[in-house]
C-alpha positions, 0 to 999 in steps of 0.5 A, spaced: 314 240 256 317 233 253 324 230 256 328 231 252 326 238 252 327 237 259 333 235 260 336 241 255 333 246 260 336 243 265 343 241 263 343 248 259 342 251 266 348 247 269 352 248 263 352 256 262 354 257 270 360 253 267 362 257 261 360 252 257 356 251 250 352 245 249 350 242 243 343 240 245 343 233 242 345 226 245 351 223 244 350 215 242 356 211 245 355 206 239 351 200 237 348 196 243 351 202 249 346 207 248 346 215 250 348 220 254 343 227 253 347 232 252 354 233 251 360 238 247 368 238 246 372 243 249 379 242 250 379 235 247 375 233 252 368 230 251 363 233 257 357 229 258 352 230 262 346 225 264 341 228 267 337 223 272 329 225 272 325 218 273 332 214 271 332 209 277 339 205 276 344 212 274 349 207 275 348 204 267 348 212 265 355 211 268 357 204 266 355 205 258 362 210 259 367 204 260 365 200 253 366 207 249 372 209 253 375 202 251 374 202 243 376 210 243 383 210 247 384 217 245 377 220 247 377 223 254 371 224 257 368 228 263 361 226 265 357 231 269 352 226 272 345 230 275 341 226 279 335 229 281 330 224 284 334 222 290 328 220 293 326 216 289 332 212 288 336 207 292 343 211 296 345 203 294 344 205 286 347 212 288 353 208 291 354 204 286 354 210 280 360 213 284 364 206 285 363 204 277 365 212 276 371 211 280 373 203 277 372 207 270 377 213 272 382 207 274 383 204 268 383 210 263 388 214 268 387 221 265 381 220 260 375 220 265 371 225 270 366 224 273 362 228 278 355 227 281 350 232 283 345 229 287 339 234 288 340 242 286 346 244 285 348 248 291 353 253 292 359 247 294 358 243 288 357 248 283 365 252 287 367 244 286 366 243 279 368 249 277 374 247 281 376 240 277 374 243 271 378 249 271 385 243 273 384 239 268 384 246 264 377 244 260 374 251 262 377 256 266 372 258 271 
């Protein structure tokens, strides 16, 4: 199976826990930012989801959200963050995703989420994300 197909497997198996409908495409953040592998819009929010297979430093699939965010001051995104591969990645570069997540949320009060998965996604994660979905009224789950 190729990656791309992959990561539509995957975030698909994610998405349809949540109630939501992917449009099975990247999302390109604009020239010289890159893309995220699979999103769609509800409820005036962008979800974006960013799957994490070989990807050693998740914490640029997180930092490419800020330039977006700040050329498009009217779009609000909710980044579902997946990194499978823990084992393989640095608890620092897992660390620093959170940080910069965390650091984007603060300058764009009300226009960014962010959740992390690490590993599967187990029974508590999937009751929080439905949770946080479901406040800023993006899907009621």
């Amino acid at each position: 199976m190729k990656r791309d197909e992959i990561i539509i497997l995957h975030s698909n198996s994610i998405a349809r826990k949540l109630g939501i409908k992917l449009e099975d495409k990247e999302i390109n953040y604009g020239k010289g930012i890159g893309r995220a592998d699979n999103h769609c819009l509800m409820n005036g929010w962008i979800i974006v989801f960013e799957m994490e297979f070989s990807q050693r430093h998740p914490e640029m699939n997180v930092m490419k959200v800020w330039p977006y965010l700040e050329s498009n001051g009217h779009k609000k995104i909710f980044l579902i963050h997946h990194i499978q591969n823990i084992k393989r990645v640095s608890p620092n570069r897992i660390s620093l995703s959170s940080f910069i997540a965390n650091k984007i949320k603060d300058s764009n009060p009300e226009r960014f989420e962010y959740f992390q998965i690490l590993g599967e996604l187990d029974d508590n994660k999937e009751s929080a994300l439905k949770k946080r979905l479901n406040e800023l009224k993006i899907v009621a789950c």
